[in-house]
C-alpha positions as CSV (number, residue, x, y, z in Angstrom):
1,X,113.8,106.1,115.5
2,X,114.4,107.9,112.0
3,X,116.0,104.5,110.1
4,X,113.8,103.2,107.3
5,X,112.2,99.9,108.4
6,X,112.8,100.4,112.1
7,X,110.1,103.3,112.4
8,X,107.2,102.0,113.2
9,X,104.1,104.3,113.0
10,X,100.6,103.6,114.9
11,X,97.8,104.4,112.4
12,X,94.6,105.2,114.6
13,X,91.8,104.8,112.4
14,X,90.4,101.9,110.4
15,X,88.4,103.6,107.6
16,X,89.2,104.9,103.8
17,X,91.4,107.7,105.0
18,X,93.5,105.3,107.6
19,X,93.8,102.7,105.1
20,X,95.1,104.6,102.2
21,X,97.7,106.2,105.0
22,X,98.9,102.7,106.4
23,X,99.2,101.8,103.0
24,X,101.5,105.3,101.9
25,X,103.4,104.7,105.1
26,X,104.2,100.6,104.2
27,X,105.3,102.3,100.5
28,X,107.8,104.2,102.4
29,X,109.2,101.0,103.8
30,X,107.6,102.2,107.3
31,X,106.3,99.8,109.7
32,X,102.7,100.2,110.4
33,X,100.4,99.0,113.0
34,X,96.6,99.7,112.3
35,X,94.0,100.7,115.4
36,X,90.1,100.7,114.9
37,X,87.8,100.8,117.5
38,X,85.5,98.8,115.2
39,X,85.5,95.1,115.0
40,X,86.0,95.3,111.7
41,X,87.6,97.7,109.3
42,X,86.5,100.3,106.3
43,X,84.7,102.6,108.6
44,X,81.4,103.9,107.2
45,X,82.3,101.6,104.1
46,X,81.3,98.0,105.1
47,X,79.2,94.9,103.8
48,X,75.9,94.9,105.5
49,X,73.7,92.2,106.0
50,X,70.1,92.8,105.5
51,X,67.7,90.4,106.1
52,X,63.6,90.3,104.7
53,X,62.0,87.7,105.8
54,X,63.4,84.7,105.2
55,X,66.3,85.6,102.7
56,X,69.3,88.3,103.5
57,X,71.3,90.1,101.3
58,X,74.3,91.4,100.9
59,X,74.7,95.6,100.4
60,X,77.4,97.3,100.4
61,X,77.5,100.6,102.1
62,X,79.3,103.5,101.7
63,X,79.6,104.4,98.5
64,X,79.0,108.7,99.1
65,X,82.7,108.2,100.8
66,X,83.5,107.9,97.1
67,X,81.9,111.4,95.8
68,X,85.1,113.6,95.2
69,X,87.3,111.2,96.1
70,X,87.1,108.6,92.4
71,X,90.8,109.2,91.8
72,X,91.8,108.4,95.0
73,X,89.8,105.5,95.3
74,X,90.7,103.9,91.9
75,X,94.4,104.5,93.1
76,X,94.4,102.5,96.5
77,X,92.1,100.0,94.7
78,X,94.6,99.6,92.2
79,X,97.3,100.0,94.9
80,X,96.5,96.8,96.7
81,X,95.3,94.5,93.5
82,X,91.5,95.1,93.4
83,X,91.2,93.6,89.7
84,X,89.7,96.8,87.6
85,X,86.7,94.5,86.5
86,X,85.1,94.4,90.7
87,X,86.7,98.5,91.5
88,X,83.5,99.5,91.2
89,X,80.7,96.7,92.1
90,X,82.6,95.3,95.4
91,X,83.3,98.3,97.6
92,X,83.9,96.3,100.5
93,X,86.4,93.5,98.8
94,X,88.5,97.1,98.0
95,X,88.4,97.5,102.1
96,X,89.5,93.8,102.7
97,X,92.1,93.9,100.0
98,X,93.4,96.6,101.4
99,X,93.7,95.3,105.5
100,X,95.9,92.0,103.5
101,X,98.0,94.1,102.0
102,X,98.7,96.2,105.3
């Protein structure tokens, strides 16, 4: 199918690099069906628990996916609404925010 809207595109790939394409492919008014093998998306960037003895805490992990990439980063987290005050302190909100806009 070639029609705007009717194409619809299988993105295999959950991580930075299959979310900033499902997100350029929705811009062109494609429809877009994500695939991870993961149970949850972001790839190597993801919230981790880590637990030490009787507390856990929340990390976030990932952020040398970022090294080279700070423009392209700032533009899909500003693509799907990260506000500019948490681009840079909540690495995995940018992942979430990004599967709800797909």
């Amino acid at each position: 199918m070639s029609a705007r809207g009717t194409t619809h595109v299988a993105v295999v790939g959950a991580g930075w690099s299959g979310l900033a394409a499902a997100v350029a492919l929705l811009d062109a008014g494609l429809r877009v069906s994500l695939i991870d093998a993961a149970p949850q998306v972001g790839g190597r960037a993801r919230r981790v628990t880590l637990a030490l003895g009787d507390r856990s805490y929340a990390l976030d992990n990932g952020q040398h996916l970022l090294v080279g990439a700070y423009r392209e980063y700032i533009a899909l987290a500003q693509r799907v609404g990260v506000p500019r005050a948490k681009r840079m302190i909540m690495l995995a909100e940018v992942v979430e925010t990004a599967i709800i806009a797909i």
